[in-house]
C-alpha positions as semicolon CSV with decimal commas, in nm:
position;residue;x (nm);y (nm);z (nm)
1;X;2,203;2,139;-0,120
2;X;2,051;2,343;0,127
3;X;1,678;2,395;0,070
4;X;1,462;2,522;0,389
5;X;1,127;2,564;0,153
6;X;1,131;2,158;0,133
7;X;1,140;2,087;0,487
8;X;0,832;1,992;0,658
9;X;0,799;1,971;1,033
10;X;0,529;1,874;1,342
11;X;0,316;2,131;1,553
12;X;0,550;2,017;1,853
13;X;0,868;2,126;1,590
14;X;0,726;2,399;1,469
15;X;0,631;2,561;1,879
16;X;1,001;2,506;1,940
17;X;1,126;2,668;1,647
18;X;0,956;2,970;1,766
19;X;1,049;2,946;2,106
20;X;1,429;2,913;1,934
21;X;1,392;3,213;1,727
22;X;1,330;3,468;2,051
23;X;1,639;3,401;2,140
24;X;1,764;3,566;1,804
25;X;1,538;3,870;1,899
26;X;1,263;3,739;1,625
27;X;0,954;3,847;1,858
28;X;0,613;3,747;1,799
29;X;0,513;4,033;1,651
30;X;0,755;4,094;1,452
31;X;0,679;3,713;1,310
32;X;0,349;3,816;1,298
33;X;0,440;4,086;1,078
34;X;0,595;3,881;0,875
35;X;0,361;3,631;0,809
36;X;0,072;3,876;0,724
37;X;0,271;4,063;0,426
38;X;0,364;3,712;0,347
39;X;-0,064;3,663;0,295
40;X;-0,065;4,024;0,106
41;X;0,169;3,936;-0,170
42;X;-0,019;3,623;-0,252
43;X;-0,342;3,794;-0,204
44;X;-0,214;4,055;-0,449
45;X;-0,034;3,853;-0,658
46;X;-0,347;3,596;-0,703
47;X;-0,664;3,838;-0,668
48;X;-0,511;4,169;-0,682
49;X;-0,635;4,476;-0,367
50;X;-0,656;4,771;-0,517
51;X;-1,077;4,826;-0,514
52;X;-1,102;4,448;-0,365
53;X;-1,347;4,375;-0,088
54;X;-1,189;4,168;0,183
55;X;-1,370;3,992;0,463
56;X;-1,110;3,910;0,708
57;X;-1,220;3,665;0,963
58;X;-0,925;3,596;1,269
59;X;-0,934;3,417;1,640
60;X;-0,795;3,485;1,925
61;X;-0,473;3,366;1,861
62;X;-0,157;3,434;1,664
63;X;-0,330;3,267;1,336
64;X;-0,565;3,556;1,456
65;X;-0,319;3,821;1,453
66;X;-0,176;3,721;1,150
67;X;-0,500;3,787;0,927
68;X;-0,497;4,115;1,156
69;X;-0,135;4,238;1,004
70;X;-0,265;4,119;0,670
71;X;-0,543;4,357;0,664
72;X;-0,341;4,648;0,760
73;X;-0,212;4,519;0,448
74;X;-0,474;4,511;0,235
75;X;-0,614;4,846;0,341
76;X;-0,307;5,053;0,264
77;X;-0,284;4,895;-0,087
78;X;-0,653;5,018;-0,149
79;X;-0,882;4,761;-0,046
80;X;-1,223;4,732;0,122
81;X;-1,145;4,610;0,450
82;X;-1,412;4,434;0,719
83;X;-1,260;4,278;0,981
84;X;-1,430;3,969;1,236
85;X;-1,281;3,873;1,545
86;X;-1,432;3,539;1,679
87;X;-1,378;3,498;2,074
88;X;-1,332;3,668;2,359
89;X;-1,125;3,911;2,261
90;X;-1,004;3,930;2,643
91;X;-0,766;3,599;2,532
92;X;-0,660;3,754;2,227
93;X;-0,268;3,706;2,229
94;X;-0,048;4,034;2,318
95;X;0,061;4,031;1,916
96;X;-0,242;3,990;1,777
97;X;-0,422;4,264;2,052
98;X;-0,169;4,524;1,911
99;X;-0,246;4,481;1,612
100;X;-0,608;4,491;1,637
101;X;-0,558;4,827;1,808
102;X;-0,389;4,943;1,550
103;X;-0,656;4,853;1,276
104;X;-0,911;5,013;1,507
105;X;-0,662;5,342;1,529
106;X;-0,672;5,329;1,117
107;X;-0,989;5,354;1,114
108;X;-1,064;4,974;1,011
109;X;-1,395;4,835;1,040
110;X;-1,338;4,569;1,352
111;X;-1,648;4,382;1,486
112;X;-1,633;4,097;1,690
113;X;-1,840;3,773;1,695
114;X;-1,866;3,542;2,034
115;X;-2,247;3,413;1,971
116;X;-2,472;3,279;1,702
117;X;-2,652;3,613;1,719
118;X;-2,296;3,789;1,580
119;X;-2,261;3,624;1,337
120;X;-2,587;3,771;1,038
121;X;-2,321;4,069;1,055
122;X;-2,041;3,856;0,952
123;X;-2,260;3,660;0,681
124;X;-2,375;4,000;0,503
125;X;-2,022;4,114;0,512
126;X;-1,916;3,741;0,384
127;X;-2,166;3,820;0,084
128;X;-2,046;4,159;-0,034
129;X;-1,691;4,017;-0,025
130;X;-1,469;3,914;-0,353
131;X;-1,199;3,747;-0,110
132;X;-1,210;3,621;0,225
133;X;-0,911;3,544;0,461
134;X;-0,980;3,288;0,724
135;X;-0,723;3,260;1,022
136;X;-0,943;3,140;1,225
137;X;-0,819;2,821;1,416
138;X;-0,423;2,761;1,369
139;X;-0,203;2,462;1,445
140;X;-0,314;2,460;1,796
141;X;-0,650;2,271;1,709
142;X;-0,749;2,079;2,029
143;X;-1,050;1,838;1,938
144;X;-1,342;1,871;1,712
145;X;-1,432;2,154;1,601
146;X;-1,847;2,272;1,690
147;X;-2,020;2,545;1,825
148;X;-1,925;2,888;1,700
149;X;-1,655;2,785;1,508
150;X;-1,847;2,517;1,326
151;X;-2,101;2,720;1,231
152;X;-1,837;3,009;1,071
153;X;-1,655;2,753;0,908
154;X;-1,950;2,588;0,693
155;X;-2,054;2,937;0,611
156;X;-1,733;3,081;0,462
157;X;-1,752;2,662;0,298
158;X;-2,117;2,778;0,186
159;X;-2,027;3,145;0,009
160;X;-1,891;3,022;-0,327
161;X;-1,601;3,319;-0,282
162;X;-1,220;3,265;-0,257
163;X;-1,076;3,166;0,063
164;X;-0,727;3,254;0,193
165;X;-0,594;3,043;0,488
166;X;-0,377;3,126;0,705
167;X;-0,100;2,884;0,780
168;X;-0,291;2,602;0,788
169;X;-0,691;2,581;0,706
170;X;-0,881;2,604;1,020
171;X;-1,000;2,248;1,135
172;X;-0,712;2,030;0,975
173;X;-0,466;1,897;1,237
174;X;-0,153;2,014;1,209
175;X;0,050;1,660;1,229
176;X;-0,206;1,413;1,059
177;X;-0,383;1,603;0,805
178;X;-0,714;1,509;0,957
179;X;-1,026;1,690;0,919
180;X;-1,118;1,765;1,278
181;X;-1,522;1,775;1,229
182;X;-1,544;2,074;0,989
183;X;-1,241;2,214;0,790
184;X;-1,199;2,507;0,570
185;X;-1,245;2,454;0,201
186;X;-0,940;2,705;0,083
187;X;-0,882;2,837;-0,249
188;X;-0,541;2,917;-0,081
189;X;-0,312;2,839;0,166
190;X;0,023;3,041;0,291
191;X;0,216;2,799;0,565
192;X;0,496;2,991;0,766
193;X;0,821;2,872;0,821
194;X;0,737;2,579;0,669
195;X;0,468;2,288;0,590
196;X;0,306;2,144;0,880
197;X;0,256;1,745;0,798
198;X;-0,146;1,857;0,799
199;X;-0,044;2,069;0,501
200;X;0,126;1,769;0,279
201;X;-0,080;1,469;0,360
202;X;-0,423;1,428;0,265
203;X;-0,702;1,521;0,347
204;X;-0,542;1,842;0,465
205;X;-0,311;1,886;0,167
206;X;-0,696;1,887;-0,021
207;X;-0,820;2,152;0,173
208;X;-0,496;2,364;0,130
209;X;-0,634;2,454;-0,237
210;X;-0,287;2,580;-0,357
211;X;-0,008;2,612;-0,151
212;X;0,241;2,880;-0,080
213;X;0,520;2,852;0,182
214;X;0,713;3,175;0,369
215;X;1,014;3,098;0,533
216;X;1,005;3,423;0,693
217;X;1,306;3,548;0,931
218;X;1,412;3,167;1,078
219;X;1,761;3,096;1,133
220;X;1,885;2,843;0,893
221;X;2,039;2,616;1,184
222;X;1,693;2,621;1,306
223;X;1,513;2,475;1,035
224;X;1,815;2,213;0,942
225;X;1,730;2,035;1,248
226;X;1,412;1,918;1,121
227;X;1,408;1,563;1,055
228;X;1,126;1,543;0,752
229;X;1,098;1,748;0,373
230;X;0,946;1,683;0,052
231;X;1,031;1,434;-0,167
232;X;1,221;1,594;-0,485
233;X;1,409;1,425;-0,762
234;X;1,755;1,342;-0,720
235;X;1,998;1,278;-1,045
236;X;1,979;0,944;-1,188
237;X;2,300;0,828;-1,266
238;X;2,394;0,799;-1,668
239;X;2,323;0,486;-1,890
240;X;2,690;0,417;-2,022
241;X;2,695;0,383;-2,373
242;X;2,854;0,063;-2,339
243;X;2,675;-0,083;-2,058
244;X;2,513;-0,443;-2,112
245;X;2,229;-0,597;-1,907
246;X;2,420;-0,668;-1,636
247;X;2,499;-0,302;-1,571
248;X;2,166;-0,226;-1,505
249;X;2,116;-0,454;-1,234
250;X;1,975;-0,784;-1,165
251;X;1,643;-0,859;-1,009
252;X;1,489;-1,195;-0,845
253;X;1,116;-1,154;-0,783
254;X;0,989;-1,397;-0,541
255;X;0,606;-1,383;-0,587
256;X;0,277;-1,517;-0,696
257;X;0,074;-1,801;-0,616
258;X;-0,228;-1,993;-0,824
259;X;-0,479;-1,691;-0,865
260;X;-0,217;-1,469;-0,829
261;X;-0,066;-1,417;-1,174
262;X;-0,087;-1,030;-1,129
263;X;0,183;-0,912;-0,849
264;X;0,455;-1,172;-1,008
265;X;0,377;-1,017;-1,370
266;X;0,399;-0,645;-1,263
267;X;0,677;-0,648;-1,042
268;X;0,907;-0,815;-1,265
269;X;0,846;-0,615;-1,592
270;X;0,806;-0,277;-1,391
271;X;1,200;-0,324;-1,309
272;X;1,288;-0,336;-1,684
273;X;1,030;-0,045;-1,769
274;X;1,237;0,204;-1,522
275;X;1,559;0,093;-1,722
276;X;1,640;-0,268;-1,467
277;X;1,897;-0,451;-1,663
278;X;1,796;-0,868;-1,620
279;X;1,454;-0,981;-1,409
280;X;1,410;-1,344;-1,288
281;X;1,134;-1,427;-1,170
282;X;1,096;-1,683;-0,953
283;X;0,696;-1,826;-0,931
284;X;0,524;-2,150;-0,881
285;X;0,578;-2,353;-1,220
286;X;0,209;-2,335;-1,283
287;X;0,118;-2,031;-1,318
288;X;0,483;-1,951;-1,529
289;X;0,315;-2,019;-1,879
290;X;0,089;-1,761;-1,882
291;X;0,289;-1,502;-1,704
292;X;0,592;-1,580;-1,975
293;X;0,303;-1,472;-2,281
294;X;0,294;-1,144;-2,135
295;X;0,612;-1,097;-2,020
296;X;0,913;-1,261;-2,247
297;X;1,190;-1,032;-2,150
298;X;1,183;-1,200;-1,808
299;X;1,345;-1,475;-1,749
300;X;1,160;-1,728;-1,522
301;X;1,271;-2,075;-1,248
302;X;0,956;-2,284;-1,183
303;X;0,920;-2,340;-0,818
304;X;0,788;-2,647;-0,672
305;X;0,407;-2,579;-0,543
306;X;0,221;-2,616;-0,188
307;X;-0,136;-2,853;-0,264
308;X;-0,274;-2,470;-0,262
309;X;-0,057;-2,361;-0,563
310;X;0,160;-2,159;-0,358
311;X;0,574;-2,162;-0,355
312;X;0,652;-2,479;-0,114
313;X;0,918;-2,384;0,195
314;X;1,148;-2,698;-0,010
315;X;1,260;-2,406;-0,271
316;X;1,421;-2,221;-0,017
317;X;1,806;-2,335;-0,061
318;X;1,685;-2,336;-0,468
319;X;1,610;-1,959;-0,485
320;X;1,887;-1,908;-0,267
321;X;2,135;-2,081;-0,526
322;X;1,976;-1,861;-0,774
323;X;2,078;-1,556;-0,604
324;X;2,438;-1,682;-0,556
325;X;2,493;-1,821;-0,882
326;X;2,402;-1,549;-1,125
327;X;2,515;-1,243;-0,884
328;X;2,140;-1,078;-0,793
329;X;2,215;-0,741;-0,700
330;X;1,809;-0,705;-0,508
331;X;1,558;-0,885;-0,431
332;X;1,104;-0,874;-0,443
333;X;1,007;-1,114;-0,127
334;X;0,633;-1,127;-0,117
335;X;0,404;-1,035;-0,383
336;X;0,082;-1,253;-0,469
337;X;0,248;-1,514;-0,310
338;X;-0,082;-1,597;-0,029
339;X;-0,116;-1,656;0,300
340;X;-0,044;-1,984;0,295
341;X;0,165;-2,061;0,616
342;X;0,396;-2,271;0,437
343;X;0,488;-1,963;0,223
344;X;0,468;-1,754;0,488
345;X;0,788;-1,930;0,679
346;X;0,968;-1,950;0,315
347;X;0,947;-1,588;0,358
348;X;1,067;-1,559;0,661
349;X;1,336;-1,754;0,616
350;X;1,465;-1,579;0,256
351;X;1,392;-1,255;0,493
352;X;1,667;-1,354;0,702
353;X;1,928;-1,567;0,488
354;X;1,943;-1,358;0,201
355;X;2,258;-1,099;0,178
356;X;2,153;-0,889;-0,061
357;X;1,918;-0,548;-0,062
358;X;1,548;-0,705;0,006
359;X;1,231;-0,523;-0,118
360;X;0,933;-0,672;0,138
361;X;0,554;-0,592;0,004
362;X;0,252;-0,757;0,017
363;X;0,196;-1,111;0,180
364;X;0,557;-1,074;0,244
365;X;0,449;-0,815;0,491
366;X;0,192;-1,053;0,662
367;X;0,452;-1,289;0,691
368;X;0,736;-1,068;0,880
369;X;0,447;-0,892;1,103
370;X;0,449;-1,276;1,252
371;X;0,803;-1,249;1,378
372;X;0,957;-0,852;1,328
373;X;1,282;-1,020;1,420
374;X;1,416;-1,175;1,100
375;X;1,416;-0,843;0,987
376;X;1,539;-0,641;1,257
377;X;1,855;-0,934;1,228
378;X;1,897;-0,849;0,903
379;X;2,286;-0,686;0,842
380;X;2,196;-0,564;0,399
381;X;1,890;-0,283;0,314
382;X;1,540;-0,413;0,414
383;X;1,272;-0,233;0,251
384;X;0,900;-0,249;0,367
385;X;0,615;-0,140;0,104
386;X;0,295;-0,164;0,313
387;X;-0,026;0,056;0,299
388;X;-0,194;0,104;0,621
389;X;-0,364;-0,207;0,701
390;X;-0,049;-0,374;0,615
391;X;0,143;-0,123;0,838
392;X;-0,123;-0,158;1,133
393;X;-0,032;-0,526;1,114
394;X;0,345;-0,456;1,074
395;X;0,382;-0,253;1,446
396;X;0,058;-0,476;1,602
397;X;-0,136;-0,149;1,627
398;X;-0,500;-0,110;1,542
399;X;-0,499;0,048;1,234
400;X;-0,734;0,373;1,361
401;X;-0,446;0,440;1,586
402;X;-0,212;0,425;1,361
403;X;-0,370;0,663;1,092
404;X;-0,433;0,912;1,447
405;X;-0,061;0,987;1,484
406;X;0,125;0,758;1,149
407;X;0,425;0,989;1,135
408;X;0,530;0,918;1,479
409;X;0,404;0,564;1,454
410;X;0,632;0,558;1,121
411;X;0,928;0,703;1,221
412;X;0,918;0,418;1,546
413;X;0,885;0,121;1,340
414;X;1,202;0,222;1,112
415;X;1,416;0,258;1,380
416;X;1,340;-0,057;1,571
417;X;1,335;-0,277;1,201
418;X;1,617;-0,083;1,095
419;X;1,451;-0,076;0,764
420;X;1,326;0,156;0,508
421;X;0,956;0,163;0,502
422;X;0,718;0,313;0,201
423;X;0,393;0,416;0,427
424;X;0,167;0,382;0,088
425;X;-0,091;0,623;0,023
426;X;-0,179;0,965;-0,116
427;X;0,122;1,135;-0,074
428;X;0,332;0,830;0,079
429;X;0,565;0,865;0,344
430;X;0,926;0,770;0,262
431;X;1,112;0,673;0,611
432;X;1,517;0,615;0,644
433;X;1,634;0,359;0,956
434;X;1,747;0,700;1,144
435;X;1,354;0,805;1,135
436;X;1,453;1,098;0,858
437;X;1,100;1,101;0,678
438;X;1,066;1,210;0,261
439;X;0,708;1,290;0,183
440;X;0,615;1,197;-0,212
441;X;0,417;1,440;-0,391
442;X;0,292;1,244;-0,693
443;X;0,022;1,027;-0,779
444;X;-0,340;1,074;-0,818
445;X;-0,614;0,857;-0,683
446;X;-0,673;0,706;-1,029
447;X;-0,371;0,472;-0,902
448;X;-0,553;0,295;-0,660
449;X;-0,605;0,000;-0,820
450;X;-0,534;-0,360;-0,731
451;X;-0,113;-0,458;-0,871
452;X;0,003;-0,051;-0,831
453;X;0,207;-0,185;-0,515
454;X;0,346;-0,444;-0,725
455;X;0,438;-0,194;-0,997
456;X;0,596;0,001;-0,735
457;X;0,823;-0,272;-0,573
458;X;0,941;-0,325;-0,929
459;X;1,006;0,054;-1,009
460;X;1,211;0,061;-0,659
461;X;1,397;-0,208;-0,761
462;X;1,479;-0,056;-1,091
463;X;1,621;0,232;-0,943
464;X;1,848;0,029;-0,770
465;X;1,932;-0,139;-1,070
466;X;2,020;0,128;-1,282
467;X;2,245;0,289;-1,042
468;X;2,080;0,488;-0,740
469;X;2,317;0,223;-0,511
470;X;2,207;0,470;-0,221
471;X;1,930;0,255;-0,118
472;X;1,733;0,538;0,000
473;X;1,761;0,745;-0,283
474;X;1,659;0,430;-0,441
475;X;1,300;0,405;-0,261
476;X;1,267;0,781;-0,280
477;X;1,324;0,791;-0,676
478;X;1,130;0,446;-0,752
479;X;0,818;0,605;-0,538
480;X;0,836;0,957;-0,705
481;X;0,875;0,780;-1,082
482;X;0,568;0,578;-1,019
483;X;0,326;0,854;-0,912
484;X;0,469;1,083;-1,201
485;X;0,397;0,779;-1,467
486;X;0,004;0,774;-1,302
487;X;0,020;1,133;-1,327
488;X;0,146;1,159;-1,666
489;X;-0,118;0,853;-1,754
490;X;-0,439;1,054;-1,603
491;X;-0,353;1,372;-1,826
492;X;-0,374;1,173;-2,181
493;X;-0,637;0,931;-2,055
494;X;-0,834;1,056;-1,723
495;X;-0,770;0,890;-1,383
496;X;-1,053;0,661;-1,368
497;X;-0,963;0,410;-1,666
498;X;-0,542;0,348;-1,494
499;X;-0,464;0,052;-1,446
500;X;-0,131;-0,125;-1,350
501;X;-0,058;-0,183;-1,642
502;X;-0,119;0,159;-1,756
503;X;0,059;0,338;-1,460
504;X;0,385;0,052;-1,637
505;X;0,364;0,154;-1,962
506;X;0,410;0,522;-1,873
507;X;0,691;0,427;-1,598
508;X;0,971;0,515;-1,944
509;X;0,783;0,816;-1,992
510;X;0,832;0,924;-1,590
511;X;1,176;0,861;-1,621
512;X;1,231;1,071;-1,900
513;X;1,112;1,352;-1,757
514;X;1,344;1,255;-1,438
515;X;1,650;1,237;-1,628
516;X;1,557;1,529;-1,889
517;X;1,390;1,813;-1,668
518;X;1,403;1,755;-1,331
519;X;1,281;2,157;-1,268
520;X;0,928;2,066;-1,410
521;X;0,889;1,811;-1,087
522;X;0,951;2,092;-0,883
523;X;0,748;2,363;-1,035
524;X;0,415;2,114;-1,054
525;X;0,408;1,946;-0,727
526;X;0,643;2,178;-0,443
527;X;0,466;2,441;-0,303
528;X;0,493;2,831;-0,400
529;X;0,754;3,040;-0,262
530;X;0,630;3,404;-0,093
């Protein structure tokens, strides 16, 4: 299904879309005219206007002009209006300049602010204000923000009143997210055309406050060619009434190590929590006895141990007879199970022999970042689970340089593994082989916690298991159950006290409200419609 409000695109996308739609005869200005009644409806339909007093604070630029149409706006429906312009106003852009004039024609208070000395007028009108609408510095951020801007910034931060942003909030970058120095603190923020990644991942997505998106006048075909959207629930397939264990997929976890009893207890009980048919899990036979107390439905195959206590490279034609003999439809490569460099080439080698969908995460991912290549020789699904540290290691980048530009750096490493990679975080990044990127929208940072990677790999699996045999869909659905079980854990119990195995023990309850009412993922985590 077609569905434009989900898409999410870079600044680089986003300057070519609009250089796209003057061809259709979709000027600036008439964009820009848009976009500002886009900011009066949600202005009205949040604060109301009518007897409202509106500090309106715009650049030079067509974030600038924007606010500028929006004022118009907000005067005609019967607000106090004060407008700032902060600049130059000798660069203003040709849209936003006409509409200034026309303000100024209206008889709308316009002052304009280009030194420290300008701005006590700004503050006192900041102070009589109910509402303030910043569009102030748009996707075109360049740098840190200081000097003028700076100071404006951490005084509309200071005022305590309701900010509106436009597009974006001034000082977040518009393809990382990043706080650029100073950003603005917004109550609100209305995106055009669609999110900018800076609106979706944190810290950005923080300082949206909530978030509306307005398509306004883009040509479908234009906004189709965009390669990244949200993450939203697809339909899990139906338990048959007369399925049996075996319908529900298979899993073989290859994980843990002695001190490691977590990862191999949380991945394989995770798959059965999402609905997995039959886990195995496949550990070193000292650390089994415990991990069977807790776990009984899984079924377990003692490995032979390293002097460490870690899975000895002599198992390897073992686990693969495991996987041949009783029909494994996927397979967990990594968890808990060291850095031991004996285990590390086991895992290297299961990387590459084993024919079946293979779920990499963590010292799994240490062990392929040695040599990329048994992955990229890999012909069934590969999928990579790594948070950043684990991804810096993954594409031998440092991992500042990474988290400067990860979408890009993302999008690379998929294509050249071939691979589906989870970029782990707040609002994780779902990537396809083709680059196509999925951002997930649940979770909370209650979830970070020691084992919630390992509950993950096992909720991916699950999907898998249960029927999702798209393994994309797959990753997408296991990531978006898993945040929504952590999200439906922090509202009975508060985020601070989850654990893994709390974020588990809700994974049923996530699923339910997959299979049940798909419309109330939508309406809590997608953004607003205007």
């Amino acid at each position: 299904m077609w569905c434009p409000l989900l898409k999410i695109c870079s600044v680089s996308e986003m300057r070519l879309i609009d250089e796209e739609a003057q061809k259709y005869g979709l000027s600036s200005i008439i964009l820009m005219e848009e976009a500002g009644s886009a900011l009066y409806t949600v202005i009205l339909r949040e604060y109301g206007v009518e007897g409202r007093r509106f500090t309106v604070i715009a650049g030079t630029g067509n974030n600038g002009g924007d606010a500028l149409v929006a004022a118009r706006r907000l005067h005609a429906g019967g607000g106090f209006v004060e407008v700032f312009i902060v600049g130059n106003p000798i660069k203003m852009s040709e849209a936003a300049r006409t509409n200034r004039d026309i303000l100024v024609k209206m008889g709308i208070p316009v002052k304009y602010v280009s030194s420290d000395e300008e701005v006590s007028a700004l503050e006192e009108s900041i102070n009589r204000a109910d509402v303030l609408l910043v569009g102030l510095i748009g996707i075109g951020l360049r740098g840190e923000v200081s000097g003028l801007p700076r100071r404006i910034i951490e005084l509309v931060n200071s005022s305590g009143k309701p900010v509106v942003s436009v597009d974006i909030p001034s000082g977040v970058e518009g393809d990382t997210g990043l706080v650029r120095g100073v950003a603005v603190k917004s109550s609100i923020t209305v995106a055009f055309g669609m999110p900018k990644y800076g609106n979706i991942l944190y810290p950005g997505y923080h300082y949206c406050g909530k978030l509306y998106v307005s398509m306004l006048s883009y040509p479908r075909g234009i906004i189709e060619s965009v390669r990244a959207e949200l993450n939203t629930p697809v339909k899990l397939p139906e338990r048959p009434r007369w399925g049996h264990k075996g319908v529900f997929g298979k899993l073989l976890a290859v994980a843990g190590a002695r001190y490691y009893y977590g990862a191999p207890y949380y991945v394989s009980l995770s798959f059965l929590k999402v609905g997995g048919g039959y886990s195995r899990l496949a550990a070193p036979k000292g650390i089994i006895p415990y991990i069977a107390s807790r776990a009984h439905e899984v079924v377990y195959i003692p490995l032979e141990e390293t002097s460490e206590g870690t899975i000895a490279l002599g198992n390897l034609e073992k686990i693969l007879g495991v996987i041949e003999e009783h029909s494994i439809d996927i397979v967990a490569v990594g968890p808990g199970v060291s850095l031991n460099n004996e285990t590390q080439e086991l895992v290297r080698e299961l990387v590459e022999s084993i024919d079946k969908p293979v779920i990499i995460d963590g010292d799994g991912i240490t062990a392929v970042s040695g040599n990329p290549d048994v992955v990229k020789k890999r012909k069934a699904p590969t999928i990579v689970t790594p948070h950043p540290a684990e991804f810096s290691r993954l594409v031998n980048k440092p991992l500042k340089e990474v988290q400067e530009n990860p979408v890009e750096y993302l999008r690379k490493a998929c294509m050249e593994l071939g691979s589906y990679i989870v970029y782990k975080g707040a609002h994780s990044m779902i990537c396809y082989p083709d680059g196509y990127i999925y951002v997930n929208m649940t979770g909370n940072p209650g979830m970070a916690k020691a084992g919630s990677g390992d509950v993950l790999t096992g909720a991916i699996a699950g999907m898998y298991g249960i029927g999702l045999r798209n393994i994309g869909e797959a990753v997408r659905m296991g990531v978006l159950v898993h945040g929504l079980a952590g999200d439906l854990a922090a509202e009975d119990i508060g985020e601070d006290g989850i654990t893994p195995d709390t974020i588990m023990e809700y994974l049923p309850k996530a699923v339910k409200v997959l299979r049940e009412n798909p419309g109330l993922i939508v309406d809590k985590y997608m953004p607003k419609q205007v």
